[in-house]
N, C-alpha and C positions, 0 to 999 in steps of 0.2 A: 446499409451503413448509417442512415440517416436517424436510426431509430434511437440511439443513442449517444447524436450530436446535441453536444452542449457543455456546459458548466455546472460545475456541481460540488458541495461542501460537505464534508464527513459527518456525520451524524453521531456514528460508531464504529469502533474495528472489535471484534471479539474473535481468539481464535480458542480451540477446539480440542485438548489430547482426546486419543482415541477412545478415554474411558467416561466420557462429554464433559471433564471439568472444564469451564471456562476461565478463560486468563483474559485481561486486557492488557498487551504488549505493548500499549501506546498510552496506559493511564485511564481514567474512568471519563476524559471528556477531551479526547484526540481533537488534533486538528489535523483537517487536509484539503486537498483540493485535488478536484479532477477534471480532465479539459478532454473532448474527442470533437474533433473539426472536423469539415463536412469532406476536407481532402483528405483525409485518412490518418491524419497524425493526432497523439495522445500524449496528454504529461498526468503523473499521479504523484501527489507528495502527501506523506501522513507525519506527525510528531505530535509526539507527547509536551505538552503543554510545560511539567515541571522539569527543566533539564537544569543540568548546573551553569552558569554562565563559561565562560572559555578562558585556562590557564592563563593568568598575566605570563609566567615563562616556566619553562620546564622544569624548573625546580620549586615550582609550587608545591606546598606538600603531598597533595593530591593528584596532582595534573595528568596519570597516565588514569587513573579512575574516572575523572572526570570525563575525559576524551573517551572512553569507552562506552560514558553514560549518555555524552553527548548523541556518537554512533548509534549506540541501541535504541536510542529513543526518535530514530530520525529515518525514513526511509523516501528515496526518491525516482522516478526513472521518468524517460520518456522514450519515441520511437514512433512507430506505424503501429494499424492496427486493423483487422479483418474477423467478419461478424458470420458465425457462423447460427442461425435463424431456425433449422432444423434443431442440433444439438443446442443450442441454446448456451451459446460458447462464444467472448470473445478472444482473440488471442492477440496479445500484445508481444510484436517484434521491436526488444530492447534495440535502442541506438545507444543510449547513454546511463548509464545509472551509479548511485551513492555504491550499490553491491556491484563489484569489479567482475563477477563470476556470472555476473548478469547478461552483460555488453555481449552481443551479437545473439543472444537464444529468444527462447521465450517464456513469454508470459500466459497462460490459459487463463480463464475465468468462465465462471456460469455463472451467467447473469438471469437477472426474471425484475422486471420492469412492472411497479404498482404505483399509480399516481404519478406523482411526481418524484419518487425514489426510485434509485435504483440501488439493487443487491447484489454483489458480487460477491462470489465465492471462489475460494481456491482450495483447491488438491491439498491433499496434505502433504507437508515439507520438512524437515529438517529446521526448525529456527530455537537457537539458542539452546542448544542440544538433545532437543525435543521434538517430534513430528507430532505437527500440530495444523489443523484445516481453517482457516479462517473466514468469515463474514465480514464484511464492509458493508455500511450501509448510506448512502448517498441522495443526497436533497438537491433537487434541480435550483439552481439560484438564474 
């Protein structure tokens, strides 16, 4: 577990249709943070940098676009988390997340550790009506 305790800030997120175009889902210079402690707990948050700021009140003329802009461009979770060293896999067991669909499953990743980054990757999923596999890429701070 310890191989991958620490702190760490986004670099980039790139994710992946299956025919390799890439998308950045978070904007061309994402922000996030990633924390895994040496007792076994993680938090991850990624956002895109340009959101809209937040409705003064629901009859903004915007305010259900906005709030959806705000959602899309924001993703959060935390939980436990167990390193599988062989397959080169960690799996993060959601406790809490912005995705309500999340809370009590999991999370996989293939990770592969160079320097002071580490790489995460995910399965391909469903996002934004699209299955699409993603890169993360993360800076030891």
């Amino acid at each position: 577990m310890l191989i991958l305790v620490g702190t760490y800030q986004l670099c980039s997120a790139t994710f992946y249709k299956a025919n390799g175009e890439a998308l950045n889902l978070y904007g061309d210079q994402p922000l996030g943070l990633l924390v895994y402690t040496a007792d076994g707990h993680m938090i991850g948050q990624v956002m895109q940098q340009a959101r809209p700021t937040l409705p003064r009140n629901i009859h903004a003329p915007h305010a259900l676009s906005d709030y959806q802009a705000i959602l899309k461009g924001y993703i959060a979770y935390w939980g436990t988390y167990r390193i599988d060293e062989t397959k080169q896999t960690v799996t993060h067991h959601v406790i809490g997340s912005l995705i309500p669909n999340w809370v009590g499953g999991q999370q996989v990743r293939h990770y592969k550790i160079a320097a002071n980054r580490l790489i995460l990757r995910t399965p391909p999923a469903v996002l934004r009506g699209e299955s699409l596999a993603g890169e993360l890429i993360w800076q030891r701070v």
